[in-house]
C-alpha positions as CSV (number, residue, x, y, z in Angstrom):
1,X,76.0,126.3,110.6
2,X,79.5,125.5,111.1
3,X,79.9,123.3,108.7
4,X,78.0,124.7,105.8
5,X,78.8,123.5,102.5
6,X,81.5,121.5,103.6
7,X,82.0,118.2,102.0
8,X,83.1,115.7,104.2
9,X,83.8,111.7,104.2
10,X,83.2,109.9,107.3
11,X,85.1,105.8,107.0
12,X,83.3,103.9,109.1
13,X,79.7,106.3,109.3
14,X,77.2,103.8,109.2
15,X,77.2,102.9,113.1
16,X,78.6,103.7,116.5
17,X,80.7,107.0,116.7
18,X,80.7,107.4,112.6
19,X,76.9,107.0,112.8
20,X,77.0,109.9,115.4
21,X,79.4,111.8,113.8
22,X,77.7,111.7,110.4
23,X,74.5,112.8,112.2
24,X,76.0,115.6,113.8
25,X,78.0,117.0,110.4
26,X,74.9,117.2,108.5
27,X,72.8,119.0,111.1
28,X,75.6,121.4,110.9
29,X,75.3,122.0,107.0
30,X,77.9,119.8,105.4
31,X,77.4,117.5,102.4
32,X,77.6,114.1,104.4
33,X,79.9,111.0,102.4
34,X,79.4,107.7,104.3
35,X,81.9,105.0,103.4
36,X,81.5,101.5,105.2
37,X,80.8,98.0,104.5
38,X,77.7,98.0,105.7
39,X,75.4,98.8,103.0
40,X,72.0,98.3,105.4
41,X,72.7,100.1,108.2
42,X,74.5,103.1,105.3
43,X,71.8,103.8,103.3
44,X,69.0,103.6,106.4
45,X,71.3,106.2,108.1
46,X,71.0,108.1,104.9
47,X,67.5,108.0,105.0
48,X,67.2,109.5,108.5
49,X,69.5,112.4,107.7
50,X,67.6,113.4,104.7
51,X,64.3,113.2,105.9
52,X,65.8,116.1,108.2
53,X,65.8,117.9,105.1
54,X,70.0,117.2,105.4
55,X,72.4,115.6,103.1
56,X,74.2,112.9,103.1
57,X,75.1,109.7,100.3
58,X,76.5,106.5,100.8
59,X,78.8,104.4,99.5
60,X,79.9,100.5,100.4
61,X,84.0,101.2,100.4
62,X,86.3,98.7,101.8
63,X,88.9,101.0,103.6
64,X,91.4,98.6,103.2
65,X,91.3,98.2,99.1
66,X,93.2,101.1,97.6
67,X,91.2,100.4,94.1
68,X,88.1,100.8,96.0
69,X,89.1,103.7,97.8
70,X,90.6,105.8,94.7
71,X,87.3,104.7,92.5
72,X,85.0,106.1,95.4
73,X,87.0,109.5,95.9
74,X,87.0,110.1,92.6
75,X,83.2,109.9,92.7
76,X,82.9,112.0,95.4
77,X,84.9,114.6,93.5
78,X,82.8,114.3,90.5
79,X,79.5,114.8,92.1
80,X,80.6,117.6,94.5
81,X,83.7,119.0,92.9
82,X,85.9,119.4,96.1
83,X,86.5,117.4,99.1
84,X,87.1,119.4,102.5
85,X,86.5,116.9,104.9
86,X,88.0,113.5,106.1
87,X,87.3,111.6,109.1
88,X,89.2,108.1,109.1
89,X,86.7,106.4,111.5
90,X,86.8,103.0,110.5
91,X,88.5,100.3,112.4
92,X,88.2,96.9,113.8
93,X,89.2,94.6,116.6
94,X,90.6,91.5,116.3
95,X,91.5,90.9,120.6
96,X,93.7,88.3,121.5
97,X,96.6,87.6,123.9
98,X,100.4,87.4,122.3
99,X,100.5,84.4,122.7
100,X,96.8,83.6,120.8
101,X,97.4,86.0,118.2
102,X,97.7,84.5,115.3
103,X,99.6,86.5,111.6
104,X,96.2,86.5,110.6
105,X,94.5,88.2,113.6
106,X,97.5,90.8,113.4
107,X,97.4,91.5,109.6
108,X,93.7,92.0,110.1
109,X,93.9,94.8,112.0
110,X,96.7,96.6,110.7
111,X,95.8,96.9,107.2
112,X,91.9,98.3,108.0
113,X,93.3,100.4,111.4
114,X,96.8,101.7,109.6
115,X,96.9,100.8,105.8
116,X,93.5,101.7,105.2
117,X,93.9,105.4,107.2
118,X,97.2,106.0,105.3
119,X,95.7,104.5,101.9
120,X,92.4,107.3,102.7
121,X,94.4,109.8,103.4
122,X,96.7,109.8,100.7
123,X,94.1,109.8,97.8
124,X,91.7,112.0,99.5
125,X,94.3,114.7,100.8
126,X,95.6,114.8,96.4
127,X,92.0,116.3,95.8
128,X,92.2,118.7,99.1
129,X,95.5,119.8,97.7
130,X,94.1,121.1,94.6
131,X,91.8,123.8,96.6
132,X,94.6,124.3,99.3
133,X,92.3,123.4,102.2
134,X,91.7,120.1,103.9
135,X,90.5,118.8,107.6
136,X,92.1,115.4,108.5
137,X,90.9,113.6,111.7
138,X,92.2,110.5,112.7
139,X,90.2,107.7,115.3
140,X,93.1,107.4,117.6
141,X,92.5,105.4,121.2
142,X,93.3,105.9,124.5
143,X,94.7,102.6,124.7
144,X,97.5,103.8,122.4
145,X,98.4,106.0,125.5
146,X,99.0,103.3,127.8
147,X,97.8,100.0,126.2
148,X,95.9,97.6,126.6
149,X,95.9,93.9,128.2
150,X,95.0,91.3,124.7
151,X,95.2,94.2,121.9
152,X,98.1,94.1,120.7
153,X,97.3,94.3,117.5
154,X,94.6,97.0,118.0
155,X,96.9,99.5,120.3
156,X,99.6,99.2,117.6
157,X,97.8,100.6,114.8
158,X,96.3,103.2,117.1
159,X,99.9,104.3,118.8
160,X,100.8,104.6,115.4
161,X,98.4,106.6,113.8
162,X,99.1,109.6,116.2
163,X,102.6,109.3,114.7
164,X,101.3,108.9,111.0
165,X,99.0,112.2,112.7
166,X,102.2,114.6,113.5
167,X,104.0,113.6,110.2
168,X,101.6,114.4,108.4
169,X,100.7,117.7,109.8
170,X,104.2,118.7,108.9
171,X,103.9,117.7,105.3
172,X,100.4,119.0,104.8
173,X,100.3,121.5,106.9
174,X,101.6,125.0,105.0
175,X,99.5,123.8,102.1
176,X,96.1,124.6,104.1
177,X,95.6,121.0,104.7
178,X,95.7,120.6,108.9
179,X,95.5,117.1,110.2
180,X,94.7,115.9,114.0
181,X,94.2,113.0,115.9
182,X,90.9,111.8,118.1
183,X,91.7,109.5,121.3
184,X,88.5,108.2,122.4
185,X,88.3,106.7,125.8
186,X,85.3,104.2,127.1
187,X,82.7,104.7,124.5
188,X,78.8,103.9,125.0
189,X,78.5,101.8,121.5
190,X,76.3,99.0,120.5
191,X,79.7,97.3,121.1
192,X,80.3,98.3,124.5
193,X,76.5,97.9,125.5
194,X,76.6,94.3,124.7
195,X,79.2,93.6,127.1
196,X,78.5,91.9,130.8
197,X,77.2,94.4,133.1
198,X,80.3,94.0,135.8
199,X,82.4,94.5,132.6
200,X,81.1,97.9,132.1
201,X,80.8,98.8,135.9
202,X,84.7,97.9,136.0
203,X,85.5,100.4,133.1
204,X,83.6,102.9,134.7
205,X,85.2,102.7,138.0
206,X,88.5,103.7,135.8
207,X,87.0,107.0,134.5
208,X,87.4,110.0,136.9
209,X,84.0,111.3,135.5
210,X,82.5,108.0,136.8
211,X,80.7,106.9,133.5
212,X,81.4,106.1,129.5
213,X,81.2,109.0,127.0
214,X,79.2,109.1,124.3
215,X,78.9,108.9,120.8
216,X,77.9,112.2,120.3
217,X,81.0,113.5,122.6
218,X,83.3,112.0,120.1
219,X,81.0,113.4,117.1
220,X,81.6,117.4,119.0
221,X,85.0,116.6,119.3
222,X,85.7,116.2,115.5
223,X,83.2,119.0,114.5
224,X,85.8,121.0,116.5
225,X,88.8,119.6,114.7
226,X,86.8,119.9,111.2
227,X,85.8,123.7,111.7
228,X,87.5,126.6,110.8
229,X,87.8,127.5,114.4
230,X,90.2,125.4,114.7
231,X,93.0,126.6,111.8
232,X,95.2,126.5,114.0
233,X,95.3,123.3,115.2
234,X,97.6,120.7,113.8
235,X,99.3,117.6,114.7
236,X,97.4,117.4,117.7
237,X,95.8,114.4,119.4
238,X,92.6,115.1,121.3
239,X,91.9,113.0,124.4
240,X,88.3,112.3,125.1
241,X,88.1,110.1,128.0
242,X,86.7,111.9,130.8
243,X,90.5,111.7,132.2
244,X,91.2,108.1,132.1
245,X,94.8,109.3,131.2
246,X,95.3,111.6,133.9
């Protein structure tokens, strides 16, 4: 298993691509952390994973509350001892034209999609640093490779996380800690599925491979990045968009 005794947090792991991705990490072997706020769909997600005979816990964290965030890493360090893995999944959308866009709508956005990645990583990569090895992965977008029409907000935070991605692959980097960024293109959520069928049939129209990816395609994309295949990997940003950036 490639990720076999691995312990890894997933922000964001109850749903969507975090549910997939925390899925996928435990079928691999690693000791699954699930952070989000939502405490139904967290510990039902737990459930399924360890009636697999896999493991995984849950915990209702609040990625943009450093108090909450240092209390629940120092949990995880307590019951497992080390921390390997982090995948800063969680982020929300707050859509609105400039001219709409209220402080409020902006603020939103930027302190769970920024603060909260740079507030995760900071605490968790201290506990990384003590065994010398870490695997950061940040949720970047494709949007934040050629924006977006209403997301101002949202493309901001994920433009700058692939800049928050290559700084801190420099600092982090020669002490066994590699970090990488994730640009997901037109995903098949629960989120996207809701959305007017011509809505959908216009995004895919965009996509040279003619449809939306999957979770799971995001989920294999950051089991690369977390492996020890690939060591050598750092500062990078992965897009997964079926070429929509092309």
């Amino acid at each position: 298993m490639i990720l076999k005794s691995k312990v890894a947090i997933i922000t964001g792991g109850a749903a969507g691509i975090g549910k997939a991705t925390s899925i996928r990490f435990a079928a691999e072997g690693a000791q699954v952390v699930i952070w989000d706020l939502n405490r139904e769909h967290g510990e039902n997600l737990v459930k399924e994973i360890t009636a697999k005979g896999q493991q995984a816990v849950f915990a209702q964290v609040n990625t943009s509350q450093y108090a909450e965030i240092e209390a629940a890493t120092a949990d995880v360090f307590q019951k497992f001892g080390k921390i390997d893995i982090l995948v800063n999944n969680a982020g929300i959308t707050r859509d609105s034209t400039l001219k709409k866009m209220t402080p409020e709508l902006w603020q939103q956005v930027i302190d769970v999609n920024l603060t909260g990645v740079f507030y995760c990583t900071k605490i968790v990569s201290e506990y990384m640093l003590q065994n010398g090895y870490g695997r950061i992965i940040n949720t970047s977008s494709v949007v934040a490779l050629y924006g977006n029409f209403g997301q101002t907000n949202y493309v901001a935070t994920k433009s700058g996380l692939i800049g928050m991605t290559k700084t801190l692959a420099r600092e982090l980097g020669r002490k066994g800690i590699t970090v990488n960024a994730v640009a997901p293109g037109f995903i098949a959520t629960e989120m996207v599925a809701a959305m007017p069928e011509n809505v959908i049939e216009a995004m895919k129209a965009k996509i040279p491979t003619a449809r939306l990816g999957l979770p799971e395609e995001i989920a294999s994309a950051y089991l690369f990045l977390a492996s020890d295949e690939a060591a050598y990997i750092n500062g990078a940003c992965l897009s997964v968009d079926g070429g929509m950036t092309i």
